[in-house]
C-alpha positions in Angstrom: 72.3 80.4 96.0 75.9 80.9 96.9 78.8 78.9 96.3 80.1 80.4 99.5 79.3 80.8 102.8 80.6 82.4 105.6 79.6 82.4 109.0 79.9 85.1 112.0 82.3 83.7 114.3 83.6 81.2 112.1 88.0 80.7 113.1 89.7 83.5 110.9 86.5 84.0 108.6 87.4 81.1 106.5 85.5 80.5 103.4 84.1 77.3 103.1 82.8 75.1 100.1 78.9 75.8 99.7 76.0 73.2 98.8 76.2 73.7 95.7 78.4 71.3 93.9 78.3 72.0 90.1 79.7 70.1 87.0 80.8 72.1 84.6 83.2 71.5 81.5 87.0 72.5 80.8 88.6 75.5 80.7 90.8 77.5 78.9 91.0 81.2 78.9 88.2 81.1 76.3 85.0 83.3 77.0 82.3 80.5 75.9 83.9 77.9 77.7 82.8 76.6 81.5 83.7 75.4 84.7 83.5 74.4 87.9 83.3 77.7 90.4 83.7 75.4 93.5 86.4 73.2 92.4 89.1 72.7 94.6 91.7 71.4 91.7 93.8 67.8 91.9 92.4 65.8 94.8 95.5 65.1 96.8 96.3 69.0 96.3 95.4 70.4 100.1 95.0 74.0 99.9 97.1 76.3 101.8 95.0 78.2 104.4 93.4 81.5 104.1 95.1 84.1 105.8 93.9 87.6 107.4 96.0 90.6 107.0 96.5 92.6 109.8 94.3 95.5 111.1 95.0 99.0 109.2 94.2 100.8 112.5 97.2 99.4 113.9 101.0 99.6 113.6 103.5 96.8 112.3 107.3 95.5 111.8 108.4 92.9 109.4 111.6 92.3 107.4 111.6 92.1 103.7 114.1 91.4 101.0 117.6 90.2 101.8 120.3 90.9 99.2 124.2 90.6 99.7 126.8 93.6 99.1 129.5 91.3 99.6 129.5 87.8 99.0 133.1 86.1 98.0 133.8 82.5 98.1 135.6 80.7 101.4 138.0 81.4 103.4 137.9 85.6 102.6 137.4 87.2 105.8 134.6 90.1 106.3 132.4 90.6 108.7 130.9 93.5 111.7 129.6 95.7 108.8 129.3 99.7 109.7 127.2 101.8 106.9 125.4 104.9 106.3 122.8 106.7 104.7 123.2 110.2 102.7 120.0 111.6 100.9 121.1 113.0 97.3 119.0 113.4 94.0 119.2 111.4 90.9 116.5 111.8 88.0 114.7 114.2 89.9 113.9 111.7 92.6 115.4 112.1 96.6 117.1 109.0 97.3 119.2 107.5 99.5 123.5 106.8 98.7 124.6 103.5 101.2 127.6 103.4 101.8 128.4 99.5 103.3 132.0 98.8 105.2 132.9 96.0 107.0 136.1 94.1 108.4 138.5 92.0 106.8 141.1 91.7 109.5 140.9 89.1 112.1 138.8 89.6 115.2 142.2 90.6 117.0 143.4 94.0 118.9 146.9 92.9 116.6 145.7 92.4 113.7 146.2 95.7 111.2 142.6 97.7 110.4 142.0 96.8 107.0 138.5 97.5 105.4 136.3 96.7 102.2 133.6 98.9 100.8 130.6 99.2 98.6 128.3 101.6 97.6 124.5 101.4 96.7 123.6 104.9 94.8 119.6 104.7 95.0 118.6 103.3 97.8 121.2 100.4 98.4 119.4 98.2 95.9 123.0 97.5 93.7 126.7 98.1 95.4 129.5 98.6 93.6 133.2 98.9 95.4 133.6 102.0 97.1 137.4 102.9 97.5 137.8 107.0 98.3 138.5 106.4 102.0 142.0 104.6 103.0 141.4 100.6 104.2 142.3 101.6 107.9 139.5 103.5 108.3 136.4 101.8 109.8 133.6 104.2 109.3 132.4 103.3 112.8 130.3 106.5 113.1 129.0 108.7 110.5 126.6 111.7 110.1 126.0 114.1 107.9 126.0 117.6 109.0 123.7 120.6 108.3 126.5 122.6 105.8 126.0 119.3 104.0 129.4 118.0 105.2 129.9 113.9 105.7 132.0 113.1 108.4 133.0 110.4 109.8 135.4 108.5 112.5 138.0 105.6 113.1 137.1 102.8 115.7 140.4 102.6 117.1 142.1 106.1 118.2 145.6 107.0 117.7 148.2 107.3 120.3 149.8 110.7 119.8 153.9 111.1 120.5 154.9 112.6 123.5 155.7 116.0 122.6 151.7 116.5 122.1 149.8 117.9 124.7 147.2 114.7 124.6 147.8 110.7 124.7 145.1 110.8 122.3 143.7 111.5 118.6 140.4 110.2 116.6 141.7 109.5 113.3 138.5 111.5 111.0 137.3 112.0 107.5 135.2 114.7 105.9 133.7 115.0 102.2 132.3 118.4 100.9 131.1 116.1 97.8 128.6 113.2 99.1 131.6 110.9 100.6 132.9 111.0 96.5 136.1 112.0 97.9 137.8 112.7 102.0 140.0 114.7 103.5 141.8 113.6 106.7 143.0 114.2 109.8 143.8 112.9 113.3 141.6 114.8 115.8 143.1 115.6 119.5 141.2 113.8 122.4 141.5 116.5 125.2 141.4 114.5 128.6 139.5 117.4 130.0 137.4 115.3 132.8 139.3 111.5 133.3 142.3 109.9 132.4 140.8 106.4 131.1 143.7 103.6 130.1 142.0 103.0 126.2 139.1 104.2 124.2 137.0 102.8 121.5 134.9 104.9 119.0 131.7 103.9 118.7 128.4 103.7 116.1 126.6 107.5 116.4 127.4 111.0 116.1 124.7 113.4 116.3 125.0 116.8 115.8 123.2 119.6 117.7 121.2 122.9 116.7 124.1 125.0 117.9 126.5 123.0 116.3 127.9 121.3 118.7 128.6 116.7 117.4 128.3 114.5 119.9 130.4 111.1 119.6 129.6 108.0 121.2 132.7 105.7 122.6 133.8 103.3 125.6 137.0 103.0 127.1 138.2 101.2 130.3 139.4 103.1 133.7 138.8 105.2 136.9 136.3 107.5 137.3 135.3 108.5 140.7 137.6 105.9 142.2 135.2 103.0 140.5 137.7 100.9 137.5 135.6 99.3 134.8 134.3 99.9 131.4 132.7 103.0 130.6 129.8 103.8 127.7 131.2 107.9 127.2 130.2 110.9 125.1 132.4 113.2 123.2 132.0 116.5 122.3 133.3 119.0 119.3 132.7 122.7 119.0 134.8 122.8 116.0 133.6 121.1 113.5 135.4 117.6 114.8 138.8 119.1 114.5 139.2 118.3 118.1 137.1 116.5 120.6 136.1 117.0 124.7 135.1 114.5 126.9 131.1 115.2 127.6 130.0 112.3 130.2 130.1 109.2 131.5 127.0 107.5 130.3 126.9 104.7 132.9 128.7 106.4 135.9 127.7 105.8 139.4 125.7 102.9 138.2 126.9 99.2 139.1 127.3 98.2 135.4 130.4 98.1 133.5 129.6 98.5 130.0 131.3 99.9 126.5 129.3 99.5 122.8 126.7 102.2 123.1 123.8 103.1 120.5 122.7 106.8 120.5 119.5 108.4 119.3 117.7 111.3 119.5 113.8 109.9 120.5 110.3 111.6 119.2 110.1 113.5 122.4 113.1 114.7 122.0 115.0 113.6 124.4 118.7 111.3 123.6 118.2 107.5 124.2 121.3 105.6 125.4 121.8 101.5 124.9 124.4 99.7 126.2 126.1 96.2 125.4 127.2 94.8 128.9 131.4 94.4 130.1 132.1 90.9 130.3 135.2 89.5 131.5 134.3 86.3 129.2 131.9 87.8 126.7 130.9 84.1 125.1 128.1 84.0 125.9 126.6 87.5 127.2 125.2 87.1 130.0 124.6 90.9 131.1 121.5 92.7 130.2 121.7 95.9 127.7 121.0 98.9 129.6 119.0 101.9 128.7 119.0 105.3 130.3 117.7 109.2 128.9 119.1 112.4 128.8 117.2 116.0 129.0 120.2 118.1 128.4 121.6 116.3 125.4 123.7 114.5 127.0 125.7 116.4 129.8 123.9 114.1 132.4 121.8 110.3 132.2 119.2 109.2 134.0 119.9 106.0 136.5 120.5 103.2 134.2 118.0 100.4 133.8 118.0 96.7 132.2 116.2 96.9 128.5 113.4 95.2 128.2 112.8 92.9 125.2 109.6 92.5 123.2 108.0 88.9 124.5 110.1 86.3 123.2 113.7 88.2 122.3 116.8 88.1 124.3 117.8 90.5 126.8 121.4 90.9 126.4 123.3 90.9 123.1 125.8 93.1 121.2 126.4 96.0 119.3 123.3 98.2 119.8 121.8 100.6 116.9 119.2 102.9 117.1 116.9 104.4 114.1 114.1 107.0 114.5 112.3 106.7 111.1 110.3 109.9 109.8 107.4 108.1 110.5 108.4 108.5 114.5 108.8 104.4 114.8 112.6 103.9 116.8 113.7 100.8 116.0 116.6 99.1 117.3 119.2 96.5 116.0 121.3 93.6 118.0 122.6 90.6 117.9 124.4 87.7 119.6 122.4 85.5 119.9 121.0 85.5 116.3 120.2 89.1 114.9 117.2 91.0 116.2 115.5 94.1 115.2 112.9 95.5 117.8 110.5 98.5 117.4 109.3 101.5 120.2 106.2 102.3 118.2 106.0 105.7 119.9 109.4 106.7 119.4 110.1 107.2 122.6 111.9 104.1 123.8 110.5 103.7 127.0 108.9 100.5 125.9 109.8 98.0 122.9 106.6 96.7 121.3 107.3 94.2 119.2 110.8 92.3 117.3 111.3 90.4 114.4 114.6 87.9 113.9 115.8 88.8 110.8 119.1 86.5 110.3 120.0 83.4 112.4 122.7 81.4 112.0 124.5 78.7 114.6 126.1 75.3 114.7 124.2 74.5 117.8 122.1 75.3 120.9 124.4 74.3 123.8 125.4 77.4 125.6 128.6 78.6 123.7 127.4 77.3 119.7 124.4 78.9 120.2 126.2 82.1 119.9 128.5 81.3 116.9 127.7 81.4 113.2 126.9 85.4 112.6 128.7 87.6 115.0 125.8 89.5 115.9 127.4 92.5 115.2 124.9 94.8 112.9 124.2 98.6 111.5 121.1 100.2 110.7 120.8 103.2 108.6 117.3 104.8 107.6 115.6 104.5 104.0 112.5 106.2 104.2 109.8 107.5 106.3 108.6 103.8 107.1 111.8 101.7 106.2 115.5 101.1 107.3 118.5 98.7 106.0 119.9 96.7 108.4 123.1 94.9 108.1 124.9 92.4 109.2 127.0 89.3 108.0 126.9 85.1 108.4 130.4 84.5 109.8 132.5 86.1 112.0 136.2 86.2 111.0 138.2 83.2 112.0 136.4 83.2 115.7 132.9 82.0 116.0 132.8 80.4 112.3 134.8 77.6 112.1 132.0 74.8 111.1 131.0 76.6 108.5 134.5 77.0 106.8 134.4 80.8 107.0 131.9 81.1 104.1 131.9 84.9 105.1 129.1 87.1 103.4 127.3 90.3 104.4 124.2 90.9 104.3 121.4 93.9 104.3 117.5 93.3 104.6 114.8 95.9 104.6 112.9 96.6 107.7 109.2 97.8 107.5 107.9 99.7 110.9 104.9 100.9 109.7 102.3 103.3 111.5 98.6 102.9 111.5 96.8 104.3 108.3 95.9 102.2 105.2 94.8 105.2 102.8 98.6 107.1 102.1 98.7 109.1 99.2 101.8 108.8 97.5 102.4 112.2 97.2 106.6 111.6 96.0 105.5 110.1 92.7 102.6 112.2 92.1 104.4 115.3 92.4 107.0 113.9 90.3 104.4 112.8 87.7 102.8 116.3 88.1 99.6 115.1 88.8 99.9 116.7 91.9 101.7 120.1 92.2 103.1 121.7 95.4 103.3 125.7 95.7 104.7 128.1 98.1 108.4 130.2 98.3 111.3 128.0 99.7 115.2 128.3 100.0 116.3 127.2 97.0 118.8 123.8 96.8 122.3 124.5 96.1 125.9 122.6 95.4 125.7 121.1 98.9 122.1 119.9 98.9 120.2 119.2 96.1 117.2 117.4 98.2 116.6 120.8 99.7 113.5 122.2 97.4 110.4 122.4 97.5 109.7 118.2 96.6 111.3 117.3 99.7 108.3 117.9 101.8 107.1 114.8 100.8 110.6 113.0 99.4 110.2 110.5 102.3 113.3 111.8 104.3 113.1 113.5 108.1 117.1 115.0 107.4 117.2 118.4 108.0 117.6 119.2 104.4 115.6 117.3 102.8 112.8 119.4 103.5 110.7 122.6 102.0 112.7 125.4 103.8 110.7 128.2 103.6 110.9 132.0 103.1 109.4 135.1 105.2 105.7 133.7 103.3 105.7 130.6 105.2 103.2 129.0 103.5 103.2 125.0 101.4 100.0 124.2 99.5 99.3 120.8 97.6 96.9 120.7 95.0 96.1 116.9 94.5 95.1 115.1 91.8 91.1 115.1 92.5 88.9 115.4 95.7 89.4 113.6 98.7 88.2 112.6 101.7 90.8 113.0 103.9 91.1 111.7 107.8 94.6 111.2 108.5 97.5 113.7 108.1 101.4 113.1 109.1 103.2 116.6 109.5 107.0 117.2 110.7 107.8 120.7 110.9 111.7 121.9 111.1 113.8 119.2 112.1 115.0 120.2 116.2 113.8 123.5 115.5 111.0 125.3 117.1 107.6 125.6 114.7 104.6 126.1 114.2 101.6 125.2 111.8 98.0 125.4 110.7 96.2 123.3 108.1 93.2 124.1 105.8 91.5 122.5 103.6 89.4 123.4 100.3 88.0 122.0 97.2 88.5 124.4 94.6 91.4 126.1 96.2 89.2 129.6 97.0 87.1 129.0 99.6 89.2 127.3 102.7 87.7 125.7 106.1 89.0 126.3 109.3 92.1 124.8 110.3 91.5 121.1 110.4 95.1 121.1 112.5 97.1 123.9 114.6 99.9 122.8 116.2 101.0 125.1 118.5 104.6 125.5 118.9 106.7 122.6 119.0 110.2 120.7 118.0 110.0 117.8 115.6 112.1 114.9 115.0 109.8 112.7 113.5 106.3 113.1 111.8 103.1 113.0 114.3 100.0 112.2 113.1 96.6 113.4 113.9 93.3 112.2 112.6 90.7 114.1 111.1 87.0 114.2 110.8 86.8 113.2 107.7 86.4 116.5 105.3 86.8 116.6 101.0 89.9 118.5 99.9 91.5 118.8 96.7 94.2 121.6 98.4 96.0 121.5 101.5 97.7 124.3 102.8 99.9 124.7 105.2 100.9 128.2 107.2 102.5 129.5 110.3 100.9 128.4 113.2 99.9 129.6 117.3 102.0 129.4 119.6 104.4 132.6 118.9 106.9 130.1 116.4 107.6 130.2 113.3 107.2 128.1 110.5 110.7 127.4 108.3 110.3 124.3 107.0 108.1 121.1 106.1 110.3 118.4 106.2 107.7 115.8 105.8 103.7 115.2 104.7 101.7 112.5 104.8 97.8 112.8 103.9 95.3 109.9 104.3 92.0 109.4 102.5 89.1 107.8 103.8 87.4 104.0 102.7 90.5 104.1 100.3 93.2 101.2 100.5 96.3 102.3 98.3 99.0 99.7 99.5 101.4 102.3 100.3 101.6 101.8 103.6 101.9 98.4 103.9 105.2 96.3 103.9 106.2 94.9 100.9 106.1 91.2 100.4 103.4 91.1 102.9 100.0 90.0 103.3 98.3 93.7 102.8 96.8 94.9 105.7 92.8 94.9 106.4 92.1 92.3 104.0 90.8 89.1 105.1 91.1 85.5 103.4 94.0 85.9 101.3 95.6 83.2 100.0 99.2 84.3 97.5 97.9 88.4 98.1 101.1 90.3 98.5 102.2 94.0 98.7 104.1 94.6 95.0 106.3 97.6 94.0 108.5 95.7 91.0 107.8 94.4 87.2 104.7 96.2 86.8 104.4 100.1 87.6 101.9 100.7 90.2 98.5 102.7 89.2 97.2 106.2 89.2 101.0 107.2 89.6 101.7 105.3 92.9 104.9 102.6 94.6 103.2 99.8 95.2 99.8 98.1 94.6 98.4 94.2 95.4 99.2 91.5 93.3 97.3 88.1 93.5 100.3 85.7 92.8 98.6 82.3 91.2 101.0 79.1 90.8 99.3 76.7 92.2 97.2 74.3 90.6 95.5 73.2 93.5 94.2 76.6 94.9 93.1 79.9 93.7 94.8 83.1 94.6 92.2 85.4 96.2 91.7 87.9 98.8 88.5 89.4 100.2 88.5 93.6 101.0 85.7 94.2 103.8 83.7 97.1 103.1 84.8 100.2 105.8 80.8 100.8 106.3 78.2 98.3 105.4 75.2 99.8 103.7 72.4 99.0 101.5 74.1 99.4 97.9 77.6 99.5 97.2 80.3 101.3 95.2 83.2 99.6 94.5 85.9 101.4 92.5 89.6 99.8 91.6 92.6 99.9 89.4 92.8 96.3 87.8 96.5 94.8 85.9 95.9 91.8 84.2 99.6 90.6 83.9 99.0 87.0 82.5 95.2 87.0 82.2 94.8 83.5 82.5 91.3 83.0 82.2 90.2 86.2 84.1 89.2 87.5 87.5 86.0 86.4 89.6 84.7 88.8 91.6 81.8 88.4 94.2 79.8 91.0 95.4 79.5 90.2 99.3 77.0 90.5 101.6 75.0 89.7 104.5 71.5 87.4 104.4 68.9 87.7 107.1 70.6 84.9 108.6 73.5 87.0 109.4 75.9 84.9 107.0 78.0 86.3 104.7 77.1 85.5 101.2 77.6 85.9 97.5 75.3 88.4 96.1 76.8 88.7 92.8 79.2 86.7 90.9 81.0 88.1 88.1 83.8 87.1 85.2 85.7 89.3 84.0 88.2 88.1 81.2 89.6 88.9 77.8 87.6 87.7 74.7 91.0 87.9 72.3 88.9 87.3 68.9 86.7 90.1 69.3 89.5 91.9 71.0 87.5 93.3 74.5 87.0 92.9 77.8 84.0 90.4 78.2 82.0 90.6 81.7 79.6 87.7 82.6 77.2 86.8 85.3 76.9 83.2 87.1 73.2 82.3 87.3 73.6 79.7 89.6 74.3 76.9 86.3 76.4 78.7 83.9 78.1 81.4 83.3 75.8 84.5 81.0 77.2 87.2 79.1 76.3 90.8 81.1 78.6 93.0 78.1 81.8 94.0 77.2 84.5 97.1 76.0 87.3 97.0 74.2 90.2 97.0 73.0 91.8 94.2 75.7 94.7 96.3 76.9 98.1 94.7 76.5 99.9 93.7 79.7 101.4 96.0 82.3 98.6 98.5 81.6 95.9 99.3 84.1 92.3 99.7 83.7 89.5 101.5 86.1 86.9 99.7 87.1 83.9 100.3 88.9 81.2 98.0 90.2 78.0 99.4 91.9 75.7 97.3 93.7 71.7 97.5 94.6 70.0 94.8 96.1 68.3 94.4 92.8 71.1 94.8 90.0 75.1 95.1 89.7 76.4 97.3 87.0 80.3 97.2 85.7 81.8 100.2 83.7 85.5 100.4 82.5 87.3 102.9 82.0 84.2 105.1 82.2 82.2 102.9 79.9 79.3 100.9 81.2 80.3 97.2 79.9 76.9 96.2 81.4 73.9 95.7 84.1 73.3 92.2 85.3 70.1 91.3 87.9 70.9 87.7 88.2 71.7 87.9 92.5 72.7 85.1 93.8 71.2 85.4 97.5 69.3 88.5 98.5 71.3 90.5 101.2 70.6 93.3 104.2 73.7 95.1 103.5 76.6 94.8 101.4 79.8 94.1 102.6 82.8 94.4 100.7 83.8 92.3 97.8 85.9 89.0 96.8 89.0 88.7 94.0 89.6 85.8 92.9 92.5 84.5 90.0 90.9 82.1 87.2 87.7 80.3 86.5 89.5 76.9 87.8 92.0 76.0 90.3 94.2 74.4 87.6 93.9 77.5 85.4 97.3 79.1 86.4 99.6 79.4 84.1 101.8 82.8 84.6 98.9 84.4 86.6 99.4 87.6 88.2 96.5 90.1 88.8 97.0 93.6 90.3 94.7 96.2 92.2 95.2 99.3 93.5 93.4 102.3 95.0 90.5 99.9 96.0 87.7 102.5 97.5 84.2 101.1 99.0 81.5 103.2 99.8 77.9 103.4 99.9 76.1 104.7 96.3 76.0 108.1 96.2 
């Protein structure tokens, strides 16, 4: 009998208290002692509901952790925060260097530039003041170039003196060191196509394979006999020593608009979105506007109104776009609130799905429900499947009265994560050595460190953090062990035309036909292709069909089969494919993830009233089971359940086996025990307990007749006591503590959780 039942059909697959209601004595984390398996903790203690993660198969966006570069006390002005992301190395490890700047002069064309800055070295997660550029420059675009140069640009261009052949200059900044120090210089704006009354700078330069850096702005004038506010591109063939006008972006269209974001897409193609010209821009009112260009922006298609995920606003402020390695673009906004939105396949021809990551405002009435935050926002990338956004909680003076100018800003992580469950972290077990890559690159110098052979799987799509390689053209991985693998992520040369086939092998000697040939293509992002499912402990990758070459692997992603490693899943969330969680979340702090990995599952139990748990479906019901997982006992508590699931003739989902599995501290093991239905009985043990923060493998195979338990390699026992009698088994259940009540500082870990039938 099982304490347990499910049934097909059932709202969520919510577990439900079974018939059997058992009395059973105290607890403590003692092995002898007993309890309750049913018990539901203090009666007036409702229990939160179970929850389902979502589908592995399928992509998803959520914002994590907010933290604060900036947050003085009232009345000190800073807001509309610009930043950027550099990758550099430190301790071996590709990272990325933030560099956070915002405003602190009021919101007024008067009002002197005057800027504060901070700088996050790995990754953004600490800033410290950042001082090497002057306070009038704004940062408002900023790009790092393939000679390893930063440059960057003033929002607000210079009016030159008479005597100069142009009305105009683009005050700019370039560092040779990784922004540790600038040089300057006023750049002329040559006129060459209209003469427009003003020009902003703004948000994205983007620099082409022959050189040429494109620069987004606005301005306000004539072209083509029409006056308004025009979204424009510059252009610089030297190096941003001087800048062309390239086109109009929203010409011959009927909108006026200025603020424009600028990316290149997957397809690679250059995405354009607008912010809207209004002649009383409290509230917006105008859509954003989106349009395309083929040529890299000598000519756009016919503009056309964005269009929001379900649910998110159409018009706001201050677009920014991001195309993540993993080939997710995702786009910033704000005003109202501050949104981030996703174009899962890169191209931005549709927006999939949005998340509102900060809102803040005194009221919903027309005008108040656009105040609080000014909307105004940055994103910069982070890693193949994460960005920083940024933004702040009051704008200065304007827009943030009722809250007494408490002005702060603000980054949060974004997750857009592909499809896939089973990611190898290949970054941290190349770095541990457990896995080992191979073939003849350019070597890193001064200028880039990132570029080596490590930075085909470093998590970065920038040109140079890649595996640029020599005339052999050839990258192998050796993993750790054997595989199944049926997923693999691959971006060539970043805008550069490649090529590549993929083999696989066991033993490194004897290799299959190419599992992937790409023909020739340009990258910007990874693509991803699924495999039938094939063993490999080697991966190698060569030059391709097609007639192109291969010169570089900027990024790899592989994917094993029935496997669920958490590293592509969002932190903080529910992880994805497991079902009837309650307190399961996605961990990559305190406790070092197993088998040299980021991030693992933690069952986080607090509650007195409930027991953390989550159930992990098996990929392929069969007759027996293999279970295999990396277990972190970080405050034992009183153990781990774990049932062995199931289906009955019926069709219900049941119990087949229930297990303990706890420390026994005064003989100093692991002690595993079987419920018979009326207590608990002792199966075996190992030993020694290992001390917190250290990770044991366990493995738990399944017959219809017996469940045996091994740890570390050693069998701790074989127990036949089954519960219910199944057609197929189905997965298995994790639960924190013998008793609700049994909490205590309670944190269990797992990681690398593989199903499959017995062998």
């Amino acid at each position: 009998m099982s304490w347990f039942r499910r049934t097909p059909g059932s709202s969520n697959g919510r577990w439900g208290l079974g018939a059997l209601a058992l009395a059973l004595l105290a607890v403590g984390i003692v092995i002898g002692s007993a309890l309750t398996p049913g018990s539901s903790g203090p009666a007036s203690a409702a229990p939160p509901p179970l929850i389902d993660g979502a589908p592995g198969d399928e992509p998803s966006l959520s914002a994590g952790a907010m933290w604060y570069p900036w947050a003085p006390g009232p009345g000190e002005l800073g807001a509309n925060p610009q930043a950027f992301s550099i990758d550099h190395v430190v301790d071996g490890r590709t990272v990325k260097k933030v560099v956070a700047s915002w405003n602190r002069n009021e919101d007024s064309p008067n009002a002197p530039l005057v800027n504060t800055r901070a700088v996050g070295e790995e990754n953004g997660q600490v800033f410290v003041p950042y001082d090497a550029l002057p306070q009038e420059y704004t940062m408002a675009a900023t790009t790092r170039l393939r000679d390893g140069t930063v440059l960057t640009s003033n929002f607000v261009p210079r009016s030159l003196t008479p005597s100069t052949p142009n009305r105009f200059g683009i005050m700019m900044a370039s560092s040779t060191d990784l922004a540790g120090s600038w040089t300057t210089w006023t750049a002329p704006l040559v006129e060459n196509k209209w003469r427009l009354n003003w020009y902003r700078v703004h948000r994205d330069l983007i620099e082409l394979a022959d050189g040429t850096i494109l620069m987004g702005a606005y301005g306000q004038g004539n072209i083509g006999g029409v006056t308004k506010e025009y979204s424009l591109v510059f252009e610089s063939s030297d190096g941003g020593q001087t800048f062309r006008q390239r086109s109009a972006v929203n010409a011959g269209s009927q909108y006026g608009t200025n603020e424009l974001g600028l990316s290149r897409t997957s397809d690679g193609r250059l995405i354009a979105v607008m912010r809207g010209a209004e002649s009383v821009p409290r509230p917006p009112a105008m859509p954003l506007t989106v349009t395309f260009s083929d040529d890299d922006g000598l000519t756009w298609e016919p503009l056309q109104p964005y269009v929001p995920p379900e649910g998110f606003p159409n018009n706001g402020i201050m677009p920014k776009l991001v195309l993540q390695a993993n080939g997710q673009l995702l786009m910033t906004y704000g005003r109202p609130d501050n949104n981030v939105v996703v174009s899962r396949d890169g191209t931005g021809q549709t927006w999939d799905a949005g998340e509102m990551i900060y809102s803040r405002h005194p009221g919903d009435d027309p005008l108040r429900r656009w105040q609080g935050s000014s909307g105004n926002m940055d994103l910069v990338a982070l890693n193949n499947a994460s960005s920083l956004a940024f933004g702040d909680t009051c704008h200065n003076i304007w827009f943030c009265r009722e809250y007494g100018h408490d002005n702060k800003v603000w980054t949060r992580k974004v997750d857009a994560i592909a499809p896939g469950v089973g990611k190898l972290d290949l970054a941290t077990k190349v770095e541990a050595g457990t896995a080992v890559l191979t073939g003849a690159v350019v070597p890193a110098d001064a200028r880039f460190a990132e570029q080596r052979i490590e930075g085909a799987v470093d998590g970065s799509s920038e040109y140079r953090s890649a595996a640029r390689l020599t005339d052999a053209q050839t990258l192998t991985v050796e993993l750790d062990r054997v595989y199944t693998l049926e997923r693999i992520g691959l971006m060539l040369a970043r805008g550069e035309e490649n090529s590549a086939r993929v083999q696989v092998s066991e033993d490194g000697r004897r290799w299959s036909r190419p599992v992937l040939d790409t023909g020739a293509r340009t990258d910007y992002a990874m693509t991803y292709t699924d495999l039938e499912p094939v063993r490999a402990r080697y991966v190698r990758i060569n030059r391709g069909s097609g007639g192109a070459p291969l010169t570089a692997v900027t990024e790899l992603e592989l994917y094993a089969a029935d496997l669920l490693t958490f590293e592509n899943d969002a932190v903080s969330e529910v992880p994805r494919t497991l079902t009837d969680t309650r307190y399961a979340f996605v961990v990559n702090t305190i406790v070092d993830s197993y088998d040299h990995s980021a991030t693992h599952m933690a069952l986080v139990d607090a509650d007195m009233g409930a027991r953390a748990g989550a159930t992990f479906p098996a990929p392929r019901p069969a007759a027996s089971q293999h279970v295999s997982f990396g277990f972190e006992g970080y405050g034992y508590g009183s153990g781990a359940l774990w049932d062995v699931l199931g289906t009955n003739a019926d069709g219900e989902e049941v119990a087949a086996f229930r297990l303990h599995f706890a420390p026994d501290w005064t003989a100093n093991k692991m002690k595993l025990r079987a419920w018979d239905g009326d207590s608990w009985v002792d199966v075996g043990s190992a030993g020694p307990v290992p001390a917190n923060r250290t990770w044991m493998t366990v493995t738990i195979d399944s017959t219809g007749a017996e469940t045996t338990v091994s740890l570390n390699g050693t069998v701790m026992g074989t127990t036949s006591l089954a519960l219910a009698d199944v057609e197929e088994f189905t997965g298995f259940r994790a639960e924190t503590g013998l008793a609700p009540e049994d909490v205590g500082n309670m944190e269990h870990a797992y990681d690398d959780v593989l199903i499959t039938p017995l062998d």
